[in-house]
C-alpha positions, -999 to +999 in steps of 0.1 A: +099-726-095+064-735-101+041-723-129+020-707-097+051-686-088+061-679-124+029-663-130+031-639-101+065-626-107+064-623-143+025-613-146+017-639-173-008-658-168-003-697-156-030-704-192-004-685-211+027-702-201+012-733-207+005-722-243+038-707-244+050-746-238+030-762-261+042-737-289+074-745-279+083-713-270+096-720-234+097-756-220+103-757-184+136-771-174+120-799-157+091-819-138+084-827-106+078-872-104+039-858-101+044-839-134+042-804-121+066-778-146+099-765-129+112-734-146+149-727-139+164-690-138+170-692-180+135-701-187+120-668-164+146-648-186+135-664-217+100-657-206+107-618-200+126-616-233+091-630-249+071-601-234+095-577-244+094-589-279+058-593-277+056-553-264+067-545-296+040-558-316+052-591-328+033-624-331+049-651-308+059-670-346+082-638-350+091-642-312+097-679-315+119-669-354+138-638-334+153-661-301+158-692-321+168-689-356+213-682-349+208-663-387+180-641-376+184-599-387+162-579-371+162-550-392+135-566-416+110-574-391+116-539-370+108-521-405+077-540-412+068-536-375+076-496-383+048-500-412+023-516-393+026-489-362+018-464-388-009-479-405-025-484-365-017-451-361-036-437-392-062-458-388-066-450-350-065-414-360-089-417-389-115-432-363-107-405-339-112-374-361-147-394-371-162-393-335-151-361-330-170-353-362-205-367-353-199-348-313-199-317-336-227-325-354-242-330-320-268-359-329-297-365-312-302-402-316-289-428-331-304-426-360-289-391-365-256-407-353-259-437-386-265-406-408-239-388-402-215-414-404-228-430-437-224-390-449-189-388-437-181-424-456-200-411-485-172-374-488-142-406-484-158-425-510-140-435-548-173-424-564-176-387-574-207-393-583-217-407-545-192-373-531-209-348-550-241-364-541-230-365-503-219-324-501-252-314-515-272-335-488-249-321-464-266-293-467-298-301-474-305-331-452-279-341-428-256-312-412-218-319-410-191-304-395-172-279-411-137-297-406-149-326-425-162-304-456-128-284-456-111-313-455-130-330-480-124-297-505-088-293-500-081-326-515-106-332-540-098-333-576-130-337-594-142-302-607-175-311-604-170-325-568-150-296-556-179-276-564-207-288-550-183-288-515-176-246-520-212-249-520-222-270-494-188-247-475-207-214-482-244-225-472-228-243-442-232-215-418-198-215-407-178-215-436-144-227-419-125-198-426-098-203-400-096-238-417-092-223-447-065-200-438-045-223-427-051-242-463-033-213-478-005-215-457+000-252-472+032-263-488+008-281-514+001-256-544-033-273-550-043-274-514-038-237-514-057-229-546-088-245-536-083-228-503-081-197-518-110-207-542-135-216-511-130-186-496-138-164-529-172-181-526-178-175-492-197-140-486-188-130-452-167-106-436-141-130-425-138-145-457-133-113-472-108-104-446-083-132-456-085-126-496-076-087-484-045-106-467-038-131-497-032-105-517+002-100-506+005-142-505+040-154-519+017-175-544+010-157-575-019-176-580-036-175-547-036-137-551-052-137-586-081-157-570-080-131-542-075-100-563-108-116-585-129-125-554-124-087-541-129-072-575-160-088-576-172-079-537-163-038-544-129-037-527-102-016-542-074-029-526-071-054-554-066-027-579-028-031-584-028-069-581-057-072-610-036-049-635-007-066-625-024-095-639-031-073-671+005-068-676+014-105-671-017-120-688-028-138-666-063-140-661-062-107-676-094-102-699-110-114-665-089-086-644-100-062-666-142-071-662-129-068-624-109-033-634-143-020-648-169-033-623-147-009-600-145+021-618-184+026-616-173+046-583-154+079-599-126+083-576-117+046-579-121+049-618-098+078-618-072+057-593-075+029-617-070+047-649-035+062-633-022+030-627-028+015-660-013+045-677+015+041-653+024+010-667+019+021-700+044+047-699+066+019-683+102+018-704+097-017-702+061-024-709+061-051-737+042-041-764+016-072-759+013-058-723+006-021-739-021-035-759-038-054-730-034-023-707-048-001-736-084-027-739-083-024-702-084+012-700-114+014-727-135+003-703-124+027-679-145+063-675-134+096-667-105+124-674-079+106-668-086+075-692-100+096-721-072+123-719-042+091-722-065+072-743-063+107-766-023+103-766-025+065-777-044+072-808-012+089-819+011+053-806+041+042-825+024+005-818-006+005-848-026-020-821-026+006-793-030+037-818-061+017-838-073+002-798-074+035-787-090+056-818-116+030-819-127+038-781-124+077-784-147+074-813-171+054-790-170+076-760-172+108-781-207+091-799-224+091-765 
């Protein structure tokens, strides 16, 4: 069979058979007395065998290695070739969620198109100088899409960095709640807490909406950020999770600012106060976690808090007596 025929039954090219011959790779049979190639049956089969190998990715070397060399083990080559595919892949990807990136951003011209790029490579970069630098102009100089920013802050380590992108996150318009959420649902613990940290500085209804939902989260510490966040916005439902945090010491001196900013509303301060003597009169309150629960509920007005604060001046525990005496003799001077 001719190169002419070979071509159109195997669909390579009569230019790449020809280099396929003078790599060595497959050497017609034989030659016509003009010198016209002759490929026999073996060398078409060889010939597919190439293009299968070649479907897989590798270079016609490897080919030329995998259907000559007797000693050959594929199982190297097929794992590097399993390496490479995902590195493509990533890479691919990487250049995929990019234009679908500066679409959002909906450029005018080209010249908007070059800035939002170089801002996108700028959030990517080693620097944290040139990241920080790159969420604050997204904000005030070239607009980016929301997925890049929350992707930027769930993995970013710097402080300083992770800052400026709650900011830029909170001034964005859209803050990327949704985003967020699903940040909280991560299996990382540190993707999670800056989730839950982006969403405390986010103002808006949605944003509050979620933190009301963290604070049943299986993550102790993404409902201390939650329980804090709400404190600080008004919203009593994170009462029992702040003097939870009380108990446990955990953020609690902060708890308790968020305990007292709440009780400026009477009924709340009265709800408040009856939680933290019910965990006082806990059999199993610590006496560390009495004393903490006893500060907290100086700072507490009304009835309720003055009337147990009156029964703690006369505690076993000197701390919570002394704690408590002290305050009475504060609240009774004004």
């Amino acid at each position: 069979m001719f190169i002419g025929d070979v071509a159109r039954r195997s669909g390579v090219s009569a230019r790449m058979l020809r280099h396929y011959d003078s790599l060595g790779l497959v050497r017609p049979t034989g030659r016509t007395g003009a010198g016209y190639r002759q490929y026999s049956g073996e060398d078409i089969r060889r010939i597919f065998h190439i293009e299968s190998l070649r479907s897989l990715g590798l270079s016609l070397r490897e080919v030329g290695r995998a259907l000559d060399e007797p000693d050959f083990t594929p199982s190297e080559l097929v794992d590097d070739l399993i390496r490479r595919t995902c590195e493509q892949i990533a890479s691919e990807t990487e250049l995929l969620t990019r234009l679908r990136r500066i679409g959002a951003a909906e450029p005018a011209d080209w010249e908007e198109v070059l800035r939002t790029t170089s801002l996108l490579q700028a959030l990517g970069s080693q620097s944290a100088g040139r990241r920080q630098r790159a969420a604050l102009s997204s904000v005030e100089e070239v607009p980016v899409p929301v997925e890049a920013l929350v992707e930027a802050v769930l993995s970013e380590k710097d402080p300083h960095v992770a800052g400026a992108l709650r900011w830029a996150l909170a001034h964005s318009g859209d803050g990327g709640a949704a985003l967020l959420a699903e940040g909280l649902g991560s299996p990382a613990a540190e993707v999670r807490k800056r989730a839950v940290q982006c969403l405390a500085e986010i103002p808006d209804g949605e944003a509050t909406a979620l933190l009301r939902d963290a604070l049943t989260h299986p993550d102790a510490v993404v409902r201390r950020y939650a329980a804090l966040a709400l404190g600080a916005r008004g919203v009593a439902d994170a009462v029992p999770v702040l003097i939870e945090m009380v108990v446990e010491d955990t953020g609690g001196a902060d708890a308790a600012d968020a305990l007292s900013g709440l009780a400026s509303r009477p009924a709340l301060a009265e709800e408040i106060a009856a939680g933290l003597v019910e965990r006082l009169d806990h059999p199993t309150a610590a006496p560390s976690a009495r004393r903490r629960l006893t500060e907290a509920l100086a700072d507490i007005p009304g009835d309720t808090a003055s009337r147990s604060l009156a029964g703690l001046a006369r505690d076993e525990d000197r701390a919570v007596a002394l704690t408590a005496a002290y305050v009475l003799g504060l609240r009774e001077a004004h």
